[in-house]
N, C-alpha and C positions, 0 to 999 in steps of 0.2 A: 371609174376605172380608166386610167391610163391606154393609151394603142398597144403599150408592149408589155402589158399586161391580157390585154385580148390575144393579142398574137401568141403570148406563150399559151394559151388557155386552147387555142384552136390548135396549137402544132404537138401541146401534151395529148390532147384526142386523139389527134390522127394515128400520133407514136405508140398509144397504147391499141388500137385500131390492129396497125400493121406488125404489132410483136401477137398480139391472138391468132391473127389472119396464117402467122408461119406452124409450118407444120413441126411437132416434135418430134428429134431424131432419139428416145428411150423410153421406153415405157415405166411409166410412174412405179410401177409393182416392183419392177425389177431392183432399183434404188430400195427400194424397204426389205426387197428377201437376198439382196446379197449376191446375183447372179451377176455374170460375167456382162460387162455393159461395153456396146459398141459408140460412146460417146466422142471416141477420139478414131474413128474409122475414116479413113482416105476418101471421100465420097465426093467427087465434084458437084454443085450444083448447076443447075440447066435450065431452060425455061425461063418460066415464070417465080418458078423457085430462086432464081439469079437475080432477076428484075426485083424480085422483093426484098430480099437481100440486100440488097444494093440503095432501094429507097429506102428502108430501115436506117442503115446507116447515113444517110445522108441526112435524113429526119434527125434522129440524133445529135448530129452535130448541130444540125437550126434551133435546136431544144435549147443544147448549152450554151451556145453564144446567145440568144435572149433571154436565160435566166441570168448569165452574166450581165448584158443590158441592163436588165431589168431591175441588178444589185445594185449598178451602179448608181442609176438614176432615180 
């Protein structure tokens, strides 16, 4: 295995890690019986809720720029 091949292997971990780690904003049930869903509700994030957020997406990005690496090379 190649280094950017490890590195994608450890940064896909960590990514699926920190999307479990986030909390869900709808409950599963409600998707299947049809109720009124606050998916799209104003809600700013705070916290540690923000910090995680915010590493997700940064994670993310490190993901796709070393799968692209990784096509390339």
């Amino acid at each position: 295995m190649r280094i950017e091949d490890i590195l994608l292997l450890i940064v896909a971990l960590f990514l699926i890690t920190l999307v479990v780690m986030q909390s869900s904003k709808d409950n599963a049930a409600n998707a299947f019986s049809g109720e009124k869903s606050e998916l799209f509700n104003n809600q700013k994030k705070r916290g540690f809720e923000l910090i995680l957020n915010r590493v997700t997406a940064g994670t993310s990005v490190v993901f796709i720029l070393l799968s692209v690496l990784a096509m390339i090379s």
